[in-house]
N, CA, C and O atoms as a GROMACS GRO file, in nm:
protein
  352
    1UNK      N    1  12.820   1.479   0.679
    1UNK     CA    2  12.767   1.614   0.686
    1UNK      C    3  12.872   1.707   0.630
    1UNK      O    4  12.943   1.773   0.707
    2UNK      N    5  12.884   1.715   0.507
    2UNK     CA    6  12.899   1.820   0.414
    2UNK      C    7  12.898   1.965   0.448
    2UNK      O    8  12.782   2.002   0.431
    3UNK      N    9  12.967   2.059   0.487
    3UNK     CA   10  12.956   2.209   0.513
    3UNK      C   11  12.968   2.283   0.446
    3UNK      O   12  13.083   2.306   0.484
    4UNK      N   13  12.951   2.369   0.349
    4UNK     CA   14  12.988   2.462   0.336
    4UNK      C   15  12.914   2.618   0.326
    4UNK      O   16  12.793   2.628   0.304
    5UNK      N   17  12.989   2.720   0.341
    5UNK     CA   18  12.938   2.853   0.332
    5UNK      C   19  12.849   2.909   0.192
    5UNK      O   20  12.864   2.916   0.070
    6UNK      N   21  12.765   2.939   0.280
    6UNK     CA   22  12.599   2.948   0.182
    6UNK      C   23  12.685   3.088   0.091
    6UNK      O   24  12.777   3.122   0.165
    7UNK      N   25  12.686   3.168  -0.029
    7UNK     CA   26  12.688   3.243  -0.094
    7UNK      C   27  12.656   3.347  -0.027
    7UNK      O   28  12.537   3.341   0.003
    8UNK      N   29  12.710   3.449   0.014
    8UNK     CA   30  12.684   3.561   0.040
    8UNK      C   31  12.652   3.688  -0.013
    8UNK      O   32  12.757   3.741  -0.050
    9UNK      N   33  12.529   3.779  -0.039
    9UNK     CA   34  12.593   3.901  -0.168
    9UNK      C   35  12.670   3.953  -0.099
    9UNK      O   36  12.704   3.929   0.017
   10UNK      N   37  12.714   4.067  -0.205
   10UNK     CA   38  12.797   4.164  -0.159
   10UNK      C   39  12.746   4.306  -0.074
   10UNK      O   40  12.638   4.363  -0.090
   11UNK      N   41  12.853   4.343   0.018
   11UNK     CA   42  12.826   4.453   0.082
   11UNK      C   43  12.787   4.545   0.031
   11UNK      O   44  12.831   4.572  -0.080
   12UNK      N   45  12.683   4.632   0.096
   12UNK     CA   46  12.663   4.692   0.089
   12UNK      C   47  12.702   4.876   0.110
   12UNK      O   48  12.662   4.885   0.226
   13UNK      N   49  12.729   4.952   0.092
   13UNK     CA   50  12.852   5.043   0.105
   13UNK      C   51  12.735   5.174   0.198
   13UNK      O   52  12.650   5.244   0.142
   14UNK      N   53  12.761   5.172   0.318
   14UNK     CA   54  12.680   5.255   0.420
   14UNK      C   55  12.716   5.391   0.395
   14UNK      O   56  12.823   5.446   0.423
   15UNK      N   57  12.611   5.441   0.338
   15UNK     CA   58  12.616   5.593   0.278
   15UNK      C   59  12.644   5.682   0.420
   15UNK      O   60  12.737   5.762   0.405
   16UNK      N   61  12.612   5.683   0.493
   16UNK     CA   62  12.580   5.752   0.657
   16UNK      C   63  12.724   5.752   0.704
   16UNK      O   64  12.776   5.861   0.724
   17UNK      N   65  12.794   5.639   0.725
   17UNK     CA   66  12.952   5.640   0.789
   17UNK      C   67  13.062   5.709   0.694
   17UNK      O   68  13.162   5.779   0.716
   18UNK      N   69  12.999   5.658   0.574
   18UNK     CA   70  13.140   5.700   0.436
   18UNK      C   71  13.250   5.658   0.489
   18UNK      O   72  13.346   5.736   0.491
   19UNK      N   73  13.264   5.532   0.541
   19UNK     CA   74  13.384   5.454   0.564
   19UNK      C   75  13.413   5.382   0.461
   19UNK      O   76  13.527   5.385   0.415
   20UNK      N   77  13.312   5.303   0.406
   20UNK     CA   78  13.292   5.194   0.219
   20UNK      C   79  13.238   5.060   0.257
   20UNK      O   80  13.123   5.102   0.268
   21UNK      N   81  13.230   4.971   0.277
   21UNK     CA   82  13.127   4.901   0.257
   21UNK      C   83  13.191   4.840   0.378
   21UNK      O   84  13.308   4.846   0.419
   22UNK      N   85  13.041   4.752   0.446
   22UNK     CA   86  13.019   4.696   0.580
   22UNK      C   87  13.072   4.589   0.551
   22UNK      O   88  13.082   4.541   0.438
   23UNK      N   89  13.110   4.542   0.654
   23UNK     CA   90  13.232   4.404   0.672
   23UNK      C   91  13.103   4.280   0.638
   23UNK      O   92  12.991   4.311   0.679
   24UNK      N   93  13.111   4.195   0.591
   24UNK     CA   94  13.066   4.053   0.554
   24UNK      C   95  12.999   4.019   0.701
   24UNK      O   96  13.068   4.059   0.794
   25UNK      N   97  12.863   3.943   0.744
   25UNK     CA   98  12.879   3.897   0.811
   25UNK      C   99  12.886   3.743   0.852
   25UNK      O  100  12.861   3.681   0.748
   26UNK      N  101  12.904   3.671   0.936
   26UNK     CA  102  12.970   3.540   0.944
   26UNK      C  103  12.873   3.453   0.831
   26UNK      O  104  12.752   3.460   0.813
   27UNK      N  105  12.944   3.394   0.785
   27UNK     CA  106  12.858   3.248   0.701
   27UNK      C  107  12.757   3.165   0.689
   27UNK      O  108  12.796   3.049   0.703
   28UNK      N  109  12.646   3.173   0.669
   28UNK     CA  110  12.545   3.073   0.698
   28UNK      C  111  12.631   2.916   0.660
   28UNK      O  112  12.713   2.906   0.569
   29UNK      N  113  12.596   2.817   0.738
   29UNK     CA  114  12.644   2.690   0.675
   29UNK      C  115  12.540   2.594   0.641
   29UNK      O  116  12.450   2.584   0.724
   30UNK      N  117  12.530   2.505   0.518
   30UNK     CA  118  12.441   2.426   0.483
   30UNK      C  119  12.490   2.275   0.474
   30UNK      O  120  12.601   2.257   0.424
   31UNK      N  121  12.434   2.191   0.508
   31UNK     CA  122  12.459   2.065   0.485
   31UNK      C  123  12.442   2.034   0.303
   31UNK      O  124  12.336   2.042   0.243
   32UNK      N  125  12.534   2.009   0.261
   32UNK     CA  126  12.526   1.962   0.086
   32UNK      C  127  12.499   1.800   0.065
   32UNK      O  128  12.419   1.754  -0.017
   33UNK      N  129  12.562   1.739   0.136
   33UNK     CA  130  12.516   1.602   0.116
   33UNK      C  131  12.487   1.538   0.233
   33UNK      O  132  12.515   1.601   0.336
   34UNK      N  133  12.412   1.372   0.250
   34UNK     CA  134  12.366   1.340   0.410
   34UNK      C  135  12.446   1.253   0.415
   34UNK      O  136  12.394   1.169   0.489
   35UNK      N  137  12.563   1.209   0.376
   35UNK     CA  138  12.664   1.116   0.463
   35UNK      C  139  12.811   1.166   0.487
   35UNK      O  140  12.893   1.170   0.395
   36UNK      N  141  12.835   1.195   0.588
   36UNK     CA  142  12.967   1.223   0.606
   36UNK      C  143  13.061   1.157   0.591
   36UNK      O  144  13.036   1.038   0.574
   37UNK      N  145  13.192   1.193   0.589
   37UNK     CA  146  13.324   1.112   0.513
   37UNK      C  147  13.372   1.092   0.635
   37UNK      O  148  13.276   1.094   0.713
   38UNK      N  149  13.499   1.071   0.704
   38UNK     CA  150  13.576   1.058   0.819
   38UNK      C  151  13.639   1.189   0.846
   38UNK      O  152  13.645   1.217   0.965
   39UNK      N  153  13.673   1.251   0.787
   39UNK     CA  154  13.749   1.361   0.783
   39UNK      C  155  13.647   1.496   0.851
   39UNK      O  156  13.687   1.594   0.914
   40UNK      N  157  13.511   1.460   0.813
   40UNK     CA  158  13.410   1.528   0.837
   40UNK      C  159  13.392   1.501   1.014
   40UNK      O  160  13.415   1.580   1.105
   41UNK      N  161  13.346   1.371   1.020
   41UNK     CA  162  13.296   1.324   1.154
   41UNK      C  163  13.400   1.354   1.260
   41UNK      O  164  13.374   1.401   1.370
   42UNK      N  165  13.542   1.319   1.208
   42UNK     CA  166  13.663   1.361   1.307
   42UNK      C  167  13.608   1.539   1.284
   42UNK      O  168  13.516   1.555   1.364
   43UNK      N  169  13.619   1.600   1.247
   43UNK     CA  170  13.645   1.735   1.255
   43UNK      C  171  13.522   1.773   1.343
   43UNK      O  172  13.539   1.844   1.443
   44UNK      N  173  13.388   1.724   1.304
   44UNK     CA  174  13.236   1.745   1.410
   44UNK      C  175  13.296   1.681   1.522
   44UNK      O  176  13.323   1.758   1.614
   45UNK      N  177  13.317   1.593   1.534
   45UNK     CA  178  13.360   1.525   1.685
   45UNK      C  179  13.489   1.626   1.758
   45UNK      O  180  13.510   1.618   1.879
   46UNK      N  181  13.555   1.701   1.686
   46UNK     CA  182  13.658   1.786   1.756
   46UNK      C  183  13.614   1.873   1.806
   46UNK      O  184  13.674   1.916   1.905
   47UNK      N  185  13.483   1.943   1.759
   47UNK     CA  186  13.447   2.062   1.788
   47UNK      C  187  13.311   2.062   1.920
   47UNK      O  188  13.279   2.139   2.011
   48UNK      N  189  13.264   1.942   1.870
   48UNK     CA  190  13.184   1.907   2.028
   48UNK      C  191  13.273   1.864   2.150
   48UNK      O  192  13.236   1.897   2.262
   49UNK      N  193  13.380   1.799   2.135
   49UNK     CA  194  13.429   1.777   2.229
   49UNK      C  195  13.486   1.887   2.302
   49UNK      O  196  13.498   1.898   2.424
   50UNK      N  197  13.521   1.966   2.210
   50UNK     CA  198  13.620   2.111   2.275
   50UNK      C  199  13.480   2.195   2.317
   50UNK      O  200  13.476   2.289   2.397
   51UNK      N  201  13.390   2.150   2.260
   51UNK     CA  202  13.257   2.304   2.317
   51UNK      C  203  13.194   2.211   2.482
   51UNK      O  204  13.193   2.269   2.591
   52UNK      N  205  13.156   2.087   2.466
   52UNK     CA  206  13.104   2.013   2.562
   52UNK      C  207  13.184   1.926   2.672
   52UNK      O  208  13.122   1.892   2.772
   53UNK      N  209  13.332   1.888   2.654
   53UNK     CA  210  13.376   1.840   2.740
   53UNK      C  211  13.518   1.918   2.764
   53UNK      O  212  13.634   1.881   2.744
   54UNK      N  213  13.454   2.063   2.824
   54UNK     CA  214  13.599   2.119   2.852
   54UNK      C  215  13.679   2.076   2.962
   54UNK      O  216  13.632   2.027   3.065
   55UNK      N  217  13.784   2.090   2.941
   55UNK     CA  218  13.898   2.024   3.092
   55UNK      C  219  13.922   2.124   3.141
   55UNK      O  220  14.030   2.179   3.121
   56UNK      N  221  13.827   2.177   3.218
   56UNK     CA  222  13.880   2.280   3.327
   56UNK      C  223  13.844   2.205   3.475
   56UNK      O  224  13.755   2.121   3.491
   57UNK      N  225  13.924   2.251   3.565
   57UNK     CA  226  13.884   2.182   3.726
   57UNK      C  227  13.748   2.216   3.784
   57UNK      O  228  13.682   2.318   3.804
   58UNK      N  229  13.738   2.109   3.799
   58UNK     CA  230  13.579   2.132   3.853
   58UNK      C  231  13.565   2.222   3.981
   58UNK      O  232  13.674   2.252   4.030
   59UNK      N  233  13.494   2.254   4.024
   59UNK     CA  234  13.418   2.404   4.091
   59UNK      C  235  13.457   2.305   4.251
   59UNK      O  236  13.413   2.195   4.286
   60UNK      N  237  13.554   2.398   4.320
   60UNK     CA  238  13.537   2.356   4.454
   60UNK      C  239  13.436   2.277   4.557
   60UNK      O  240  13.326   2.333   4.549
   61UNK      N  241  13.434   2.213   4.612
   61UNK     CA  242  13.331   2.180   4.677
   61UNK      C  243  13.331   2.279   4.802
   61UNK      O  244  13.431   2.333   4.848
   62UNK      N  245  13.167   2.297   4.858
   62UNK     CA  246  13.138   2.408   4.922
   62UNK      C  247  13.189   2.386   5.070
   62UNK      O  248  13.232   2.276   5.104
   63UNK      N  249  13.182   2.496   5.159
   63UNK     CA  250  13.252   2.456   5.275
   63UNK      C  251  13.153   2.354   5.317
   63UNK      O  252  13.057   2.322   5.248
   64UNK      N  253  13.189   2.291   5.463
   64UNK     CA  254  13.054   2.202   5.522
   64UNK      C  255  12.999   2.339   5.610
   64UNK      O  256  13.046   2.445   5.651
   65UNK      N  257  12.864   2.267   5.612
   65UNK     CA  258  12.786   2.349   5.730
   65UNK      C  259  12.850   2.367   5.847
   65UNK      O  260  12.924   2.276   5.883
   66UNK      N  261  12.833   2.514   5.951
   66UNK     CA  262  12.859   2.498   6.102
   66UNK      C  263  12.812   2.404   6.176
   66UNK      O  264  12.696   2.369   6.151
   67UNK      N  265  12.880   2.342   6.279
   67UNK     CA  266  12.773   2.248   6.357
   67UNK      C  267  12.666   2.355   6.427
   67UNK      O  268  12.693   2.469   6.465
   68UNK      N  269  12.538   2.288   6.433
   68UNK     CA  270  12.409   2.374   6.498
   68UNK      C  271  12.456   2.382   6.649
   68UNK      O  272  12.506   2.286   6.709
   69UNK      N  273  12.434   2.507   6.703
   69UNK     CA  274  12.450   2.558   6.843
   69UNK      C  275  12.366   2.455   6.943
   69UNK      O  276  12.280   2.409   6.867
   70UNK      N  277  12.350   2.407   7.048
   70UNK     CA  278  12.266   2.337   7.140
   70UNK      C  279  12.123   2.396   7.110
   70UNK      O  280  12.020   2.337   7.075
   71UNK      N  281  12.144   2.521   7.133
   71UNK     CA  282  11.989   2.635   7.145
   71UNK      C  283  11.874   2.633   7.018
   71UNK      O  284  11.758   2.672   7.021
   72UNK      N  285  11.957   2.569   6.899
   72UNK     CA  286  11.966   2.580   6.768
   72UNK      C  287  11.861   2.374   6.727
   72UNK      O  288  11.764   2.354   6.654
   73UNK      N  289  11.916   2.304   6.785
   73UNK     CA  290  11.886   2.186   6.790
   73UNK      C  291  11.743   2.126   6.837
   73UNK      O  292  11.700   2.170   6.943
   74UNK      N  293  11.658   2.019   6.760
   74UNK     CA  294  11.528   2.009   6.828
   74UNK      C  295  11.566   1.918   6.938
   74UNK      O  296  11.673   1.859   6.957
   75UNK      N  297  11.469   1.919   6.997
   75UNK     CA  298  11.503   1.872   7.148
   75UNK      C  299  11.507   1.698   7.085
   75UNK      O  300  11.474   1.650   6.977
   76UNK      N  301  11.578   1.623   7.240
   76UNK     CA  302  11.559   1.464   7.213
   76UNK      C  303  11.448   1.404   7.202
   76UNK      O  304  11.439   1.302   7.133
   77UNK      N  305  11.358   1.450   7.259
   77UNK     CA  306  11.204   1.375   7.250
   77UNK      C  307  11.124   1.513   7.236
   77UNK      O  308  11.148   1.626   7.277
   78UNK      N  309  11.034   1.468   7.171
   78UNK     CA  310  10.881   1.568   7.184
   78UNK      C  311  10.898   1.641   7.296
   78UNK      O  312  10.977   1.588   7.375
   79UNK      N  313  10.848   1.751   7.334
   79UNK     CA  314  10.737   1.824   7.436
   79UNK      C  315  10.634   1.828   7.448
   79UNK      O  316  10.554   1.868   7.363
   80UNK      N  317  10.602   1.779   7.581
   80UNK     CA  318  10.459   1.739   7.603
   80UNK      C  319  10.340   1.848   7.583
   80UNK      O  320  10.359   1.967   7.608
   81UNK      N  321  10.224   1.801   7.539
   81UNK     CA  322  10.177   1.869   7.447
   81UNK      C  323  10.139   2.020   7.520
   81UNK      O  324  10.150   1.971   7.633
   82UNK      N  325  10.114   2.125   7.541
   82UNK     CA  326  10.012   2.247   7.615
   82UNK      C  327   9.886   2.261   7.622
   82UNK      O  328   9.808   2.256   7.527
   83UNK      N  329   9.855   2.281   7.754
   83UNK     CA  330   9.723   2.292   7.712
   83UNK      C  331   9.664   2.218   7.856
   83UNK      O  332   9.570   2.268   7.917
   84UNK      N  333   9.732   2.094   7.903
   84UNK     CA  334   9.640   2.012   8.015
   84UNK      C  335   9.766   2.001   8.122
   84UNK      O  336   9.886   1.997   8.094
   85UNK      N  337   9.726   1.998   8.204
   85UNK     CA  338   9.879   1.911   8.362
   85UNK      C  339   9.821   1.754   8.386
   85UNK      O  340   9.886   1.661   8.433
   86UNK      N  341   9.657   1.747   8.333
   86UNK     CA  342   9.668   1.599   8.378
   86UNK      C  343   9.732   1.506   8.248
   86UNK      O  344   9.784   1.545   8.143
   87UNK      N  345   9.710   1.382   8.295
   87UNK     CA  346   9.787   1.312   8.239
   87UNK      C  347   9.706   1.255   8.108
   87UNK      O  348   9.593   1.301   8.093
   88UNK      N  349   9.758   1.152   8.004
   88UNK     CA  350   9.681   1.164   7.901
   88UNK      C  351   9.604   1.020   7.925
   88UNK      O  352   9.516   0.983   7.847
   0.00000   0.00000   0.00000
């Protein structure tokens, strides 16, 4: 994969500011040929690696939860259902 910067015209000179002509803006890039050389693939492989596998420390892990209060906890067994006193 072949790169290079597509042709750009030239600036245009912004009558309104009368500063002189607007700065270039960044490069379109085109693929020129479909097999890359080594020099190519090392240089693509440098630039994904630095965009996708950055070495920064990974993100703390979060505190743990509080333990739940007694009041807070479902009971050990069911509660019997409401509604009747006799038995089922």
């Amino acid at each position: 994969m072949s790169t290079h910067p597509a042709p750009s015209p030239p600036p245009a000179p912004d009558p309104e500011s009368g500063a002189g002509p607007v700065p270039d803006p960044p490069p379109a890039w085109t693929i020129t040929r479909g097999r890359p050389d080594r020099a190519e693939t090392a240089a693509v492989l440098a630039v994904l690696t630095a965009w996708l596998g950055r070495t920064r420390a990974p993100a703390p892990a979060p505190p743990p939860p509080p333990a739940r209060a007694a009041w807070d906890r479902p009971p050990a067994r069911p509660l019997p259902r409401a509604g009747t006193w006799r038995p089922h």
